[in-house]
N, C-alpha and C positions, 0 to 999 in steps of 0.2 A: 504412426508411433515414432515417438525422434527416439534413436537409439547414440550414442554416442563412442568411444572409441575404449576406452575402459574406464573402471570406475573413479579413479584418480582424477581423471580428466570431466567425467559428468560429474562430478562434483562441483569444481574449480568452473564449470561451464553454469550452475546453477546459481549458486551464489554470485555469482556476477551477474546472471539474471535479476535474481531477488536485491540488486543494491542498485541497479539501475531503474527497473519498474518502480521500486522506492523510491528513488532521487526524482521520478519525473512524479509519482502521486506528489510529493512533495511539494514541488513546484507548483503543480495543478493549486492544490490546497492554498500554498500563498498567495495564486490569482484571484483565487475566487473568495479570498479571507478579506476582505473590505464588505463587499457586499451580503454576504452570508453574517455576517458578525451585526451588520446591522438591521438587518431580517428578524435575526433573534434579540437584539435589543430591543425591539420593538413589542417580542413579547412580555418583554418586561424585564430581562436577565440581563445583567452586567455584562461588560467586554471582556472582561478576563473570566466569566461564566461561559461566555458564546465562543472565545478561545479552547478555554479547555472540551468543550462539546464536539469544537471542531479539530481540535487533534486526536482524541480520543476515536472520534469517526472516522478520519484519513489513518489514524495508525492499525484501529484493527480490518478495515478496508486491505491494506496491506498485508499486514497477517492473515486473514482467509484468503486472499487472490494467491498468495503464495502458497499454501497448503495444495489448496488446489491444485494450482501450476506442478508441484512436487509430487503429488499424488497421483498428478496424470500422466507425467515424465514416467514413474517410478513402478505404473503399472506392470504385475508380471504377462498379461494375457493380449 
């Protein structure tokens, strides 16, 4: 269990977690945005369809990994 030094501080330790795992899904998403965009045009959907698909998936991809991350930080037991 990571316990931290006081609450002030596992804060400020967390959200600099959650902005760094972000910046790097981030990045990840714009490597692999050429080829996935063109996967899904293929089924038929526009670029800026297969865009928004693929942010929508990297951004809540984000949001649950960090819930979790916080939930299992933040456990009492």
């Amino acid at each position: 269990m990571i316990r931290f030094v006081d609450d002030k501080m596992s804060r400020k330790v967390v959200l600099l977690v959650f902005w760094i795992f972000g910046y790097f899904l981030g990045a990840l998403a714009w490597a692999v945005k050429g080829p996935l965009v063109q996967f899904i045009e293929n089924v038929g959907l526009s670029s800026d369809a297969a865009g928004g698909i693929l942010a929508g998936f990297f951004g809540s991809s984000v949001m649950v990994l960090s819930l979790l991350f916080w939930s299992y930080i933040s456990s009492s037991s």
